[in-house]
Each structure stands twice: as C-alpha cells, then as structure tokens.
C-alpha positions as CSV (number, residue, x, y, z in Angstrom):
1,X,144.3,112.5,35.9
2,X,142.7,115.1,33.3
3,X,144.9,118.4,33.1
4,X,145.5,121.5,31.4
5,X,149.1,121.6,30.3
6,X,148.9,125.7,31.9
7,X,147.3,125.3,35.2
8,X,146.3,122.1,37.3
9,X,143.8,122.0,39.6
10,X,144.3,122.5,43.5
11,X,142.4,122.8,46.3
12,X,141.4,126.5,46.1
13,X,140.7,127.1,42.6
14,X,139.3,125.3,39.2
15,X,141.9,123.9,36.6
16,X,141.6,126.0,33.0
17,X,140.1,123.1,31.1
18,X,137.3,123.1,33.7
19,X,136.5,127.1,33.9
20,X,137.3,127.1,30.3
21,X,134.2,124.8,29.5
22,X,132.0,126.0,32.2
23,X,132.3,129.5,30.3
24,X,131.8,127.1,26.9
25,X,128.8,126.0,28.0
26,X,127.6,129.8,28.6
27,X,128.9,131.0,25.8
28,X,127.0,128.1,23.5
29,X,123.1,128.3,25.8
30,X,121.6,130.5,23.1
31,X,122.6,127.5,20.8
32,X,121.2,125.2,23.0
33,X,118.1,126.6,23.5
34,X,117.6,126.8,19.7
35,X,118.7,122.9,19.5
36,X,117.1,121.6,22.8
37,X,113.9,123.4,22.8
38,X,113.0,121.9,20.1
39,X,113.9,118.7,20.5
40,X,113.3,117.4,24.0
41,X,115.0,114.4,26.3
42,X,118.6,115.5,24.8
43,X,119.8,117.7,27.4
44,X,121.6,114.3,29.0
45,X,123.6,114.0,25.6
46,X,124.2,117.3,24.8
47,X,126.2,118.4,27.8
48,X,127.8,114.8,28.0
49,X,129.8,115.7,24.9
50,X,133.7,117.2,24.8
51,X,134.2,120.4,23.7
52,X,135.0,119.6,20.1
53,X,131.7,117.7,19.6
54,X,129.9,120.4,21.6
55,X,130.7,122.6,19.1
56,X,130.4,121.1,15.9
57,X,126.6,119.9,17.1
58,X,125.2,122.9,19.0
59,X,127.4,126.4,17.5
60,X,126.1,125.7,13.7
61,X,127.3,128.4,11.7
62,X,128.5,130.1,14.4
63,X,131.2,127.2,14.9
64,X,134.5,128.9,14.2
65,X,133.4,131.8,16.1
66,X,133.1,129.8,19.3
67,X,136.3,127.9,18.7
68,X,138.0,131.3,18.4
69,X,136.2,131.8,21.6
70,X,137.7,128.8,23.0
71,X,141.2,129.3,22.2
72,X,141.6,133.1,22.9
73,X,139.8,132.5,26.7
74,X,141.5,134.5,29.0
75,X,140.9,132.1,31.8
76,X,143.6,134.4,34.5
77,X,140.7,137.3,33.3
78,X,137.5,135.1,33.9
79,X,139.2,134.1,37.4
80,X,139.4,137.8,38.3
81,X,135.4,138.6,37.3
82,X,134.5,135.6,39.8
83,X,136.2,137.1,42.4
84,X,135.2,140.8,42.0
85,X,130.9,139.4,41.8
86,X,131.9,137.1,44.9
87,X,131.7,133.9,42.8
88,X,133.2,131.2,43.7
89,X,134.1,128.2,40.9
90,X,134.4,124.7,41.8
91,X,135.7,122.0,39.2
92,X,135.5,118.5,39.0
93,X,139.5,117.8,39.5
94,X,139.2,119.6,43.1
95,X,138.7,117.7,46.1
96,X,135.7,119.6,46.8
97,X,134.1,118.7,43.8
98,X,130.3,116.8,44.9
99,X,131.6,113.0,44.8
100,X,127.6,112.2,44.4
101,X,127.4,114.5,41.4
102,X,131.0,113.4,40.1
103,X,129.2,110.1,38.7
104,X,127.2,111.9,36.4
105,X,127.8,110.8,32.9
106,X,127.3,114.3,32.2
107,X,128.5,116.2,35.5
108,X,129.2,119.6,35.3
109,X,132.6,120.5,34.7
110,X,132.3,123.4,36.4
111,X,129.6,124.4,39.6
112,X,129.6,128.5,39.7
113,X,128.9,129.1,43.6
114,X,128.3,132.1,45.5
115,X,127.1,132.0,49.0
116,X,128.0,132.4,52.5
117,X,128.1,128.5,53.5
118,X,131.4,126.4,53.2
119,X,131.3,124.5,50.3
120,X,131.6,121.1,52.2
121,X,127.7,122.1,52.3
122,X,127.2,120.2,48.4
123,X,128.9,116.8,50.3
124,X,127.9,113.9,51.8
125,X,124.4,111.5,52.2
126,X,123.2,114.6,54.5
127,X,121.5,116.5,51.3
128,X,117.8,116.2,50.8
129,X,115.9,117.6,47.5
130,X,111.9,118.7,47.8
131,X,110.8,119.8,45.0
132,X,107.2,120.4,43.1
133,X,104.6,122.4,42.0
134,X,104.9,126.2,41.4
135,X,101.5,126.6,42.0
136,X,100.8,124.6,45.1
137,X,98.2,124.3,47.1
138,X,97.6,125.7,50.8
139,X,98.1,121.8,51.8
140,X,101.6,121.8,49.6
141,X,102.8,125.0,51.1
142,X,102.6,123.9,54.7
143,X,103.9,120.8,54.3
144,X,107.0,121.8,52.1
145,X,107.9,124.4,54.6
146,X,107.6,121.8,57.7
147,X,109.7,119.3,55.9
148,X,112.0,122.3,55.2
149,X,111.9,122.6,59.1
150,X,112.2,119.3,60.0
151,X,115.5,118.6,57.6
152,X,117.1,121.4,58.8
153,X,116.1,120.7,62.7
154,X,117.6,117.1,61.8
155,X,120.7,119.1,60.5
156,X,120.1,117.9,56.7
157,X,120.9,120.1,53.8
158,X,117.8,121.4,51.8
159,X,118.4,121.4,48.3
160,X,115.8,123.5,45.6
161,X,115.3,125.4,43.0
162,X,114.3,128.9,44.1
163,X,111.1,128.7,41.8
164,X,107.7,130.2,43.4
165,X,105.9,127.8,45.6
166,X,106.9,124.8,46.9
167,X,110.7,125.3,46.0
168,X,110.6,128.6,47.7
169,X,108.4,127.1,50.5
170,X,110.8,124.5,51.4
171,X,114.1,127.1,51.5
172,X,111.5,129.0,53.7
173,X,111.2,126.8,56.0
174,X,115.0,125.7,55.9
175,X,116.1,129.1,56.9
176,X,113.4,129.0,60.2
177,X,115.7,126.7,61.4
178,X,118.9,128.3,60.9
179,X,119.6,125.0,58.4
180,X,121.7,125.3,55.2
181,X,119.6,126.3,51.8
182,X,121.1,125.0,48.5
183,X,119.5,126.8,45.4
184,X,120.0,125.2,42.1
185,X,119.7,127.8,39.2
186,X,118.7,127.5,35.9
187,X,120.8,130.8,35.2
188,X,124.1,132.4,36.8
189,X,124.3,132.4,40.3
190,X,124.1,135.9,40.3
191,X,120.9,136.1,38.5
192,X,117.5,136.1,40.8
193,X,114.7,134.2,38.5
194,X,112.0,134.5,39.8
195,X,112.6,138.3,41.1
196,X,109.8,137.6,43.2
197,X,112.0,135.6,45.3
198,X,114.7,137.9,45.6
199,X,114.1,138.3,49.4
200,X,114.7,134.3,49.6
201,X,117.4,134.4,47.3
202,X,119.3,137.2,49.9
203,X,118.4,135.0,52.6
204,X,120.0,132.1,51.2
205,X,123.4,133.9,50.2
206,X,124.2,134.9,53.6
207,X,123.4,131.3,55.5
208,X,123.6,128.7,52.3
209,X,124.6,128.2,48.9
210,X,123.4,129.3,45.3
211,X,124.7,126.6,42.9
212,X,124.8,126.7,38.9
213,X,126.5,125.5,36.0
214,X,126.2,129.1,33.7
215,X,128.2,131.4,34.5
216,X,127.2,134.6,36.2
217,X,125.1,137.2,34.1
218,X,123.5,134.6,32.2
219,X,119.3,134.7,32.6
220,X,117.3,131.3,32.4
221,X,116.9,129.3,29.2
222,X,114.0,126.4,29.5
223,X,116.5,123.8,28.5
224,X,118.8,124.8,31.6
225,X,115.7,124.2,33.8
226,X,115.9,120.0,33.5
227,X,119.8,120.4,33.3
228,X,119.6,121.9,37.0
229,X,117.2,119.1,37.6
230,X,120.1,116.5,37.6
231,X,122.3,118.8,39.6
232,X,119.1,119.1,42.3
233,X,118.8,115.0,42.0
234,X,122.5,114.2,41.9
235,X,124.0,116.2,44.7
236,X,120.8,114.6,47.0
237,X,121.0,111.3,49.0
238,X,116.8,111.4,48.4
239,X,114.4,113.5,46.8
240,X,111.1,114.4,47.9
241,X,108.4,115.9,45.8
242,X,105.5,117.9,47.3
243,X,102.6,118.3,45.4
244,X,102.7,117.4,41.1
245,X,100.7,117.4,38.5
246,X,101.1,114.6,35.4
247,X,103.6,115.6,33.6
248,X,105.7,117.9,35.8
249,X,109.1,119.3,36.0
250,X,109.3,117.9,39.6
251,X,109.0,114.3,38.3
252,X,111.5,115.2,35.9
253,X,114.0,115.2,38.8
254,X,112.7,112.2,40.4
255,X,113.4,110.6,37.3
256,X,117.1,112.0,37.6
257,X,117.4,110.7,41.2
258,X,116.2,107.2,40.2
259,X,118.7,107.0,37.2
260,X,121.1,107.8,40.2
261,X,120.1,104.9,42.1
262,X,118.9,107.9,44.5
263,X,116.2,107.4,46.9
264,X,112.5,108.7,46.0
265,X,109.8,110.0,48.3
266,X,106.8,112.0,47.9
267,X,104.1,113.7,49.7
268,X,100.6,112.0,49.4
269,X,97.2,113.9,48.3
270,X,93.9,114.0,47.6
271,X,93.1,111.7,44.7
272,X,90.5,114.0,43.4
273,X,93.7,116.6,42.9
274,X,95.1,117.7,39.9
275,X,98.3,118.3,41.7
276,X,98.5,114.9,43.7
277,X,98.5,113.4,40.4
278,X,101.9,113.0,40.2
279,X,102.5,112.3,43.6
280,X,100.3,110.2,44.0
281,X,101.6,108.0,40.8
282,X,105.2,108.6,42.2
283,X,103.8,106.3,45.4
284,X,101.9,103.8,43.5
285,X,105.0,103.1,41.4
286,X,107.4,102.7,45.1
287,X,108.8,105.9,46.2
288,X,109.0,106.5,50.2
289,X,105.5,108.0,51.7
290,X,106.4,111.2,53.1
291,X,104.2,112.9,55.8
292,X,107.1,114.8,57.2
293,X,110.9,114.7,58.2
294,X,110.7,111.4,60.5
295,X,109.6,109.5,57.1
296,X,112.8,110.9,55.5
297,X,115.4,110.4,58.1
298,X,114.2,106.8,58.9
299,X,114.7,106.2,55.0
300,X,118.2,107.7,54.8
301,X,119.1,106.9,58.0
302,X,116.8,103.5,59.6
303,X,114.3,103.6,61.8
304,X,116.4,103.9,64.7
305,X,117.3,107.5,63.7
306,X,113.5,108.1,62.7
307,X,112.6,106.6,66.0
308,X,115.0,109.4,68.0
309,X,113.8,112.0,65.8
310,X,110.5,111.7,66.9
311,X,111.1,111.3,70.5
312,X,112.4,114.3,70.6
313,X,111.0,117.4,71.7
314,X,109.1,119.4,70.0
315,X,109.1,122.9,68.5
316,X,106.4,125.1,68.3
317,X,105.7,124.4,64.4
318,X,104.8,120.8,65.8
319,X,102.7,121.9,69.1
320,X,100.1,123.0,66.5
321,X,98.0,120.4,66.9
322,X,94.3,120.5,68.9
323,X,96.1,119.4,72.2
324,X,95.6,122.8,74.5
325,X,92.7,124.2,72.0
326,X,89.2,125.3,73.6
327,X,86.3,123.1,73.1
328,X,84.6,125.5,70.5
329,X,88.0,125.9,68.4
330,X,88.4,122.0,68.1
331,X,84.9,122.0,66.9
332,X,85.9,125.0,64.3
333,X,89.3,123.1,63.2
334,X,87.5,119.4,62.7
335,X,84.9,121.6,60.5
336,X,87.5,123.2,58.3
337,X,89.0,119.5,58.1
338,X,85.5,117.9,57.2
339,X,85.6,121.1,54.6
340,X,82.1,122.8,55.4
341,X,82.2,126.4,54.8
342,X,81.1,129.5,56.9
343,X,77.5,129.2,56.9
344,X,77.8,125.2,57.8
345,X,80.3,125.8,60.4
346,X,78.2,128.1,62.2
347,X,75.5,125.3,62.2
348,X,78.1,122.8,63.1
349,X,79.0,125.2,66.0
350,X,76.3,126.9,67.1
351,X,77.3,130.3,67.1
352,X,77.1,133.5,65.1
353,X,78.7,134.3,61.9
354,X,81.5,137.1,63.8
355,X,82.2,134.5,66.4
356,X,83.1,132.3,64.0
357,X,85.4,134.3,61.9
358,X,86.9,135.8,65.2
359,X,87.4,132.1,65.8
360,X,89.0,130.9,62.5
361,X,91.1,134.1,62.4
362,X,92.6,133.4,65.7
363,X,93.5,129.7,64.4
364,X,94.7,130.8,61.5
365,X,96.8,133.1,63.6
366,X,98.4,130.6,65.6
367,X,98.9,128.4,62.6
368,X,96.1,125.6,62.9
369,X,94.4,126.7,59.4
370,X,95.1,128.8,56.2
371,X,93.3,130.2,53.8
372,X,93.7,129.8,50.0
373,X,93.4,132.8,47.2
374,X,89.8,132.2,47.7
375,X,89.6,133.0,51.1
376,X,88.2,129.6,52.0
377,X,90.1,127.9,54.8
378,X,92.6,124.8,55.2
379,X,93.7,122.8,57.9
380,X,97.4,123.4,57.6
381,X,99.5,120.7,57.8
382,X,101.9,120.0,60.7
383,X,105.1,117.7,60.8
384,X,107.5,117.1,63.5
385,X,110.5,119.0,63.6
386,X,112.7,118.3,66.6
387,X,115.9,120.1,67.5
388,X,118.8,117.8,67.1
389,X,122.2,117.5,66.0
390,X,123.7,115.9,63.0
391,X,121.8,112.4,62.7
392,X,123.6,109.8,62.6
393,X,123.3,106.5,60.4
C-alpha cells in the first residue's frame, strides 16, 4: 500500500501524502485555470498526474515556488484549520474512501467534507446524480424536485451540484423528504457559489454532505466545474439529467458516468425545446427514460423493486393529480395542458375572466399548475414518491 514514511493513514484521519496533494492541487488551480481554460478535454489528464509531473506541467515559472510549497507543508497545521472550519478530510488509503470513486484513473486524493451526515453517505449503489440545466424550465423544475422526492422517499442518496435550477431543485426536493443531499463543489466546501443558494447550501450541512476536492477558502475556477463532474458521476450508481441543452455541462457528466460503466437516464421533453435537446439525444442514443423515481429504482434495482415502489402509498406531492378536482378545475387544468391562454380558457370554460384566474390561482396553490417568469401557466409535473425504507435489490 501507498504511504507517507511520517504518518499512515487510519480510519479517522487522511495520510500526509494524501492532504498534502489535496492542498497541491489548491495551491496549483490558478495554474490550472491558466492551462485548462484554454485548452479543453484535459482536465482527466491533468489531475491524473503525480505530484512531480503536476508541477513541472501546470506551475510554469512558478515551479520551484510550489515545490518549496510542497516540501515545507505543515500537514500537523493544515489538519488543525480543518478542524477549527468543521472540515472534515477523507483520503483515498481510508476505509471510508468512495470505493465507486476509488476507480477513477484520476480519483481525488483527497475529498474535503463538511456536513452533518455520516460519511458512509458517499457509499454504496444507493447514490443517484440529477443534474441539468441552470435555467430550466417550469416543466424541469417540478420534475427535478419530484425525483428529488421520490429518491429520498425510496431512501436513495441525491447527489448535485448546488448550481441554480435544476441542481438546486433536486436537493430541494431531497430535503422535503428528510433524505440525504450530497453537494459537489467546484470550490472549498466552505465556499457557497452560487450565494443565491446559500439557504440550500445551510440546509444541506445540517442533514447531508458538501463534498469537494479544493480545499476550503478556495472560490470556483471553470476548469473545477467538469472536474466535480466526475466526482458527481463517479460516486453515483446512475445519473439522471433533467432538462439540457446541446452542448451542456450536464451531458458532460453523463459522459463521466458512461466512461464509468455507470447507468444513464434522462428526463424526456418537448422536441420543439431548446433544453430537451440534450435530453432528448441522451434517449435516442440509450439512456433509461425517466418520468420519475419508479423508472430509476426499477433500473438500479429491477422491476420488482420499481413494482413495490409504486404500490405504495402515496404522499401528497403524488395526490396532485385531477382525481378529487371539481368539474370546472379539470376543464381549467386540461386547458393549461392543451396550452391555451387566458382569453381561450375562458372560452374553453365558459366563465368570466376573474373566475378563471381565481380558478388557476387556487390550482396553482395546491400544486396542479405553475407559472413561468412570464406569468403564463404550466401543468406541473407530478411523480410518485412513496414512503419506504431502504430498497432493496
């Protein structure tokens, strides 16, 4: 086995060689943005390489800086600073160290977590990715928070990557179920990016787990983004994408989880959708159809468990469907589904303008529709999302 010659690994803390490149690799990301932003598809090889060769192709002339860096590390010091900012460091000599990530050609040496979950949370075939757009749709919303829902109801990890929509969306919905939320960073795991999310990101440090492979204090660099893509993929038994345009970052980690030998799913959508485009091609080439949870768990799991899942009994998010509505608000939900607006639905219905938006506010209220930034209204998507224990294969 690898070792430092001062300090092995043991169960409760990272050997030096390990931290000692994880703080490397911080120490050298303002390199590698210069290198890898400008040349893309090399993030794989870059962080695949020892420290030596590290170095000598990202540092440049600040090369015997960085080794100086290297061999001065105070790694008794470093332990201390994770400790005080609650951080926890987990290297890949430790028995707690993701097996499914461990494969990697070009596995992290180091995770930097901080989080209220146990760390047996990053193990096991229970770990599902969704991932996609930032800028999703009202469609995409809904139907990354239900799957968020239904994961969690199923007792499946939720893995993400804290950005704005449907990453956030999904940890959303993971939290409504009192599941476990695993946030990838592209930065320390102290760092909130996007600070719009901040109210997630709290959320998720005190029921799940905020993974990187920078060290804390360090913001986001674009190369780090794809990098946390293979940590989002690799740690997941299956990934799921939600809503993607052609190209996308999203289908960057599907990529990632195929190289795996990962399963692949997506959501489908409407062909005439700039953001189903990737989805949509993600199908057409053989990933799993997604329409919620069930489609996930029978993939990981058979169709047995799938079949359970869906026998079981509902929550309210999956009651939302026209069984129970009024006459007059079924006529008002099929017209927001057959996509007429406010003038056609009042012919459709036969009533006056105020009933009708007394109407569509009241669905919207109960969660039957949604209404873009344009104010014009969606059916909202509903999955299944029993309450069950730990499915089992």
């Amino acid at each position: 086995m690898l070792h430092d010659p001062a300090r092995r690994a043991g169960a409760s803390e990272p050997c030096d060689a390990c931290l000692r490149r994880g703080f490397l690799v911080g120490r050298l990301a303002t390199r590698m943005a210069d290198l890898l932003e400008r040349r893309s598809g090399r993030v794989a090889e870059v962080l695949a390489l020892a420290d030596a060769d590290l170095i000598a192709s990202v540092a440049g002339a600040d090369a015997n800086a960085v080794r100086s860096y290297v061999e001065d590390f105070d790694v008794d010091a470093a332990r201390d600073c994770l400790e005080a900012g609650g951080v926890r460091a987990l290297c890949r000599h430790q028995p707690a160290y993701p097996p499914q990530l461990a494969v990697l050609a070009d596995a992290p040496a180091v995770l930097f977590v901080k989080g209220a979950a146990d760390l047996s949370a990053l193990l096991g075939d229970d770990i599902v990715t969704v991932v996609g757009t930032r800028r999703p749709s009202p469609y995409g919303r809904t139907m990354a928070r239900e799957l968020g829902r239904g994961l969690a109801a199923a007792d499946l990890r939720v893995v993400s990557g804290l950005a704005i929509g449907i990453d956030a969306e999904a940890h959303r919905g993971c939290l409504e179920r009192a599941g476990t939320p695993i946030a990838v960073l592209a930065c320390g795991p102290d760092v909130v990016y996007p600070r719009t999310n901040c109210a997630v990101y709290e959320r998720i440090l005190e029921h799940g787990l905020v993974v990187s492979e920078l060290p804390p204090g360090w913001r986001p660099f674009r190369w780090a983004f794809p990098a946390r893509n293979r940590i989002m993929a690799g740690l997941a038994a299956m990934t799921v994408v939600v809503e993607a345009a052609q190209p996308s970052g999203s289908l960057i980690t599907s990529t990632f989880a195929s190289q795996c030998g990962r399963a692949v799913g997506a959501v489908p959508g409407l062909v005439t959708s700039r953001l189903a485009a990737g989805t949509n091609g993600l199908l057409a080439d053989g990933a799993r159809l997604v329409t919620g949870a069930v489609d996930i768990v029978e993939e990981l799991f058979g169709v047995d468990a799938g079949a359970r899942m869906a026998a079981a009994p509902r929550d309210s998010a999956s009651e939302r469907s026209q069984v129970g509505l009024e006459p007059v608000a079924r006529r008002l939900l099929d017209a927001v589904e057959a996509g007429h607006d406010i003038d056609a639905i009042c012919l459709e219905a036969g009533l006056p303008a105020r009933e009708v938006r007394a109407g569509l506010a009241r669905l919207e209220a109960s969660g039957h529709v949604c209404r873009d930034g344009l104010g014009s209204y969606h059916r909202a998507a509903t999955t299944s999302t029993p309450a069950l224990g730990r499915i089992q294969p």
